[in-house]
N, C-alpha and C positions, 0 to 999 in steps of 0.2 A: 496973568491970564489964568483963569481956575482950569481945575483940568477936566472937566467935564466939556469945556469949548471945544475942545479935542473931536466931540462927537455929537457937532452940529450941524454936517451936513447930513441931510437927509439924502442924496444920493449914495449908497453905500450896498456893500454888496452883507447880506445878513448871513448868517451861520444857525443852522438847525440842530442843535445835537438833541440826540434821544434822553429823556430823564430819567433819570438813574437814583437810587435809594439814598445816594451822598448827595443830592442835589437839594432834598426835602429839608436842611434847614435855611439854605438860602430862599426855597419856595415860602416857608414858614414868613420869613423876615416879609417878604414883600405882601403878605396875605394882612399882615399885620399893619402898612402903612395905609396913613388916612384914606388914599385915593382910591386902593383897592376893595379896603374896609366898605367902601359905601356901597358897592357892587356883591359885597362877598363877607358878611358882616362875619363871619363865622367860620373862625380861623381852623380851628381842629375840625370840624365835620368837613371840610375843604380838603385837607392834608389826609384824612380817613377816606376819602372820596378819590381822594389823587393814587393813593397808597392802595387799593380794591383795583385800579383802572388799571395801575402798572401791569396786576396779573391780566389782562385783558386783550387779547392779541389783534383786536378791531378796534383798539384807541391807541392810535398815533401821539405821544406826549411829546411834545420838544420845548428846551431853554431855546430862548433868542439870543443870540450874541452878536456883536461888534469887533471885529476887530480880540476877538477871546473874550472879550467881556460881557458874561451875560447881564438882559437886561428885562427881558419880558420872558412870558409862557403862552405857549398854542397848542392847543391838540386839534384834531379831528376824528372823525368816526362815520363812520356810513351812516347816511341819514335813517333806514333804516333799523338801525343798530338798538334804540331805546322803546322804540316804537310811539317816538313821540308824535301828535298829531298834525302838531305844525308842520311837520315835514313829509307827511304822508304822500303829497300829491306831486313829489317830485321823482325825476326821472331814477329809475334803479342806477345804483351804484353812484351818486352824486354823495359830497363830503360834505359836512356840515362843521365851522369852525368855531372855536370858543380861544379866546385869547385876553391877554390884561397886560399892561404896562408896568413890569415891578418898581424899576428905579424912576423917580420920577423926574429926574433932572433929563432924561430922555421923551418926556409927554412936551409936546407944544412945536417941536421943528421937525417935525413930517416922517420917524421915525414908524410910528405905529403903519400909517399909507405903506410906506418902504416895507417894511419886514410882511406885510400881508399880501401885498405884490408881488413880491417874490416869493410867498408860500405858496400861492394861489399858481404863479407858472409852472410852481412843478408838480402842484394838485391836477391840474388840467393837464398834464402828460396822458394822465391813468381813469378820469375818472371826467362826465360827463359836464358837470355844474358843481358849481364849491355855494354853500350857500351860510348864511348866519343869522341868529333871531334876538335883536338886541331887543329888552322892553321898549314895548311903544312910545314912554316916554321920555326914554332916552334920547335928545336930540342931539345931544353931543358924541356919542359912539355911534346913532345915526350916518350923522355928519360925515364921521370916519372913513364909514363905511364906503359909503359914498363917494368919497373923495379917490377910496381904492380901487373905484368899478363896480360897488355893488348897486343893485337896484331895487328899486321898493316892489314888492310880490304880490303883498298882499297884509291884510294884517289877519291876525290869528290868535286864538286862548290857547294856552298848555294846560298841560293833563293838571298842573298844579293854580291854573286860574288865571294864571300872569296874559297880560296883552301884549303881543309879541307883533315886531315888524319885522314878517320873514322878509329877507332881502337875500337876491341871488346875484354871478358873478358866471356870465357864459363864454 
């Protein structure tokens, strides 16, 4: 049995740890595979971007882990926070999440749902709507979404042109 079977059920309970400066060459590794690449083509301006946010005390960065083993990355930020427009219209103090699957032998059995499910319960302790703006034409991180509880908003342009499907989680 490979040992990746190990970490097939999608019912699990996920681990948040904060990212920390010894994390960025594991970050590095996964920016680097195909899957993420096509999302985030641009591994150093990623890592310079992640490295800037660390100092940032309104971006929440966490590794996802399994069982110790990390596997994915999520942060959040007060939708306010960039002043980006897509998120203009929502309620103060609502989160807005950005996340990716490093390892990929964890994409396809309901990990991604799982780990954003339980992010999202303990977003919603503090904070009013958790929200996420995947490209519009993304139907597969759509999909995702979706499957987690999120719901279609609206669709919207960023400040950078891109056609966004805000999608919210109340």
């Amino acid at each position: 049995m490979p040992q990746h079977d190990n970490f097939r059920n999608p019912m699990q309970n996920y681990i948040f740890h904060t990212l920390t400066y010894a994390d960025l060459p594991l970050i590095r590794k996964w920016l680097m595979m195909p899957h993420v690449r096509s999302w985030l083509p641009d591994t150093e301006m990623e890592l310079e971007l992640m490295k800037h946010d660390m100092e940032d005390d309104l971006i929440d960065m966490r590794k996802v882990c399994l069982r110790e083993r990390p596997f994915a990355y999520i942060h959040d930020h007060d939708a306010e926070t960039f002043g980006m427009p897509q998120y203009a219209d929502l309620p103060r103090g609502s989160r807005v999440i950005t996340t990716f699957v490093g390892e990929a032998e964890f994409m396809g059995p309901g990990h991604s749902v799982g780990y954003l499910k339980d992010r999202i319960a303990e977003l919603r302790r503090s904070c009013p709507l958790v929200a996420v703006g995947p490209r519009s034409h993304d139907q597969r991180l759509i999909a995702t979404f979706t499957q987690a509880g999120f719901q279609r908003r609206r669709l919207a342009t960023s400040r950078t042109g891109k056609h966004i499907q805000v999608m919210t989680y109340k």
